[in-house]
Backbone as CSV, one residue per row, in Angstrom:
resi,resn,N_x,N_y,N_z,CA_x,CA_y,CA_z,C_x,C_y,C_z
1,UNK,0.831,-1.200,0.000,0.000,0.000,0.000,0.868,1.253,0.000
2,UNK,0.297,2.130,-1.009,1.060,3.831,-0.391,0.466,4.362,0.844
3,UNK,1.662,5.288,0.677,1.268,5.933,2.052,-0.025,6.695,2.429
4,UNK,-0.212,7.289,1.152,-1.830,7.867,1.344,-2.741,6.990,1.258
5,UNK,-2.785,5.789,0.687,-3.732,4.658,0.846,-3.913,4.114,2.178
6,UNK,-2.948,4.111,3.200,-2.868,3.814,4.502,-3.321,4.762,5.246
7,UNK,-2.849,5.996,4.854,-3.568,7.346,5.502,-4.817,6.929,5.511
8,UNK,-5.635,7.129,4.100,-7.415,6.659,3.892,-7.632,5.655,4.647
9,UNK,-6.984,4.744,4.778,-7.252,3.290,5.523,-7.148,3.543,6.887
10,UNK,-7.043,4.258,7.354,-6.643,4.842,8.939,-7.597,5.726,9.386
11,UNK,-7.892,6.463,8.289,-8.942,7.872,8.512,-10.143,7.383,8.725
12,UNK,-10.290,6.327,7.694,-12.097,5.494,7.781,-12.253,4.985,8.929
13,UNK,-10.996,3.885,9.371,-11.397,3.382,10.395,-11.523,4.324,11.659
14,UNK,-10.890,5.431,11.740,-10.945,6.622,12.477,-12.308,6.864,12.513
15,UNK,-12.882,7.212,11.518,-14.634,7.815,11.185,-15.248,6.605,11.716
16,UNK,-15.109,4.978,11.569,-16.272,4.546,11.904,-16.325,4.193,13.185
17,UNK,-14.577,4.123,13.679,-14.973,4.186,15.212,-15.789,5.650,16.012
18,UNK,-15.737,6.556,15.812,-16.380,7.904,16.016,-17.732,7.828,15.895
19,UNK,-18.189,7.138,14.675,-19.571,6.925,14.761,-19.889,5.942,15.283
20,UNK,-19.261,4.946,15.511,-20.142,3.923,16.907,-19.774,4.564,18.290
21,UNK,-19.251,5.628,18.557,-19.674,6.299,19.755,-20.710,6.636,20.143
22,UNK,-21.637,7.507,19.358,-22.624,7.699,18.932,-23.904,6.882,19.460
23,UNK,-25.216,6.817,20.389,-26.031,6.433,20.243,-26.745,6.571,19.135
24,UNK,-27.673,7.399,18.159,-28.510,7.972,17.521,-27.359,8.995,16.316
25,UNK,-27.669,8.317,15.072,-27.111,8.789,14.053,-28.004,9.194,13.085
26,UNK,-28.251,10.699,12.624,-29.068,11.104,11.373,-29.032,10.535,9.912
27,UNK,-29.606,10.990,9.299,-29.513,10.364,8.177,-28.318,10.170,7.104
28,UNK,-27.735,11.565,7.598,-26.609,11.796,6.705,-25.431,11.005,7.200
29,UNK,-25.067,11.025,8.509,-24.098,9.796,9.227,-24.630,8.461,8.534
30,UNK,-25.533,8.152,9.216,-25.723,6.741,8.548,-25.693,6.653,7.252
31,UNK,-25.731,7.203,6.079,-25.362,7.204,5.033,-23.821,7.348,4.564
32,UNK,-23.423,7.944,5.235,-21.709,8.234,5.529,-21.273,6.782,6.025
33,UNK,-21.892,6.404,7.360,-21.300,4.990,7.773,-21.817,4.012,6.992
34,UNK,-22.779,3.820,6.562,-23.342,2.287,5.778,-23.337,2.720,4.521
35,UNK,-22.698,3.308,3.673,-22.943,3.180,2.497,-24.470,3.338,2.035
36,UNK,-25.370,3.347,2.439,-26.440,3.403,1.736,-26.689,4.694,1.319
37,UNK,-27.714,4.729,-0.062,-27.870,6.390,-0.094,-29.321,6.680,0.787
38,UNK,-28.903,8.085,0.687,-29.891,8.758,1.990,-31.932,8.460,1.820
39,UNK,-31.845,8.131,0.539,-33.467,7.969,0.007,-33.175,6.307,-0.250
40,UNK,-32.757,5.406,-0.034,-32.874,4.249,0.600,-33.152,4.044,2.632
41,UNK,-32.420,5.426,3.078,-32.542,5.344,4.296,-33.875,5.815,4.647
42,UNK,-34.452,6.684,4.546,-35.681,7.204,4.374,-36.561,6.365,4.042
43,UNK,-36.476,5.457,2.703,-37.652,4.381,2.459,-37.976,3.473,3.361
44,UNK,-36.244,3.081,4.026,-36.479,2.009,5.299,-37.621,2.158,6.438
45,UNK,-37.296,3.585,6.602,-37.141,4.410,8.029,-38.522,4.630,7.985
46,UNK,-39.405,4.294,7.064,-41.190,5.098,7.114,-42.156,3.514,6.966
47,UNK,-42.861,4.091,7.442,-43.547,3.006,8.040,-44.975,3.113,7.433
């Protein structure tokens, strides 16, 4: 790996530990953490 590829590889895991700190994540986090897009999260999310 380069070095900035390890950087990225460091930073993410940085971000997703930060967001499992987190009780309650908005839409835009959880879209940030799971990959999903934000109008898949929304379709889930309605009842």
């Amino acid at each position: 790996m380069e070095n900035n590829e390890i950087i990225i590889h460091q930073l993410n895991r940085i971000e997703k530990h930060i967001f499992g700190l987190k009780e309650i994540l908005n839409v835009e986090e959880l879209s940030d953490y799971t990959g999903f897009k934000k109008s898949y999260i929304y379709k889930i999310g309605t009842f």
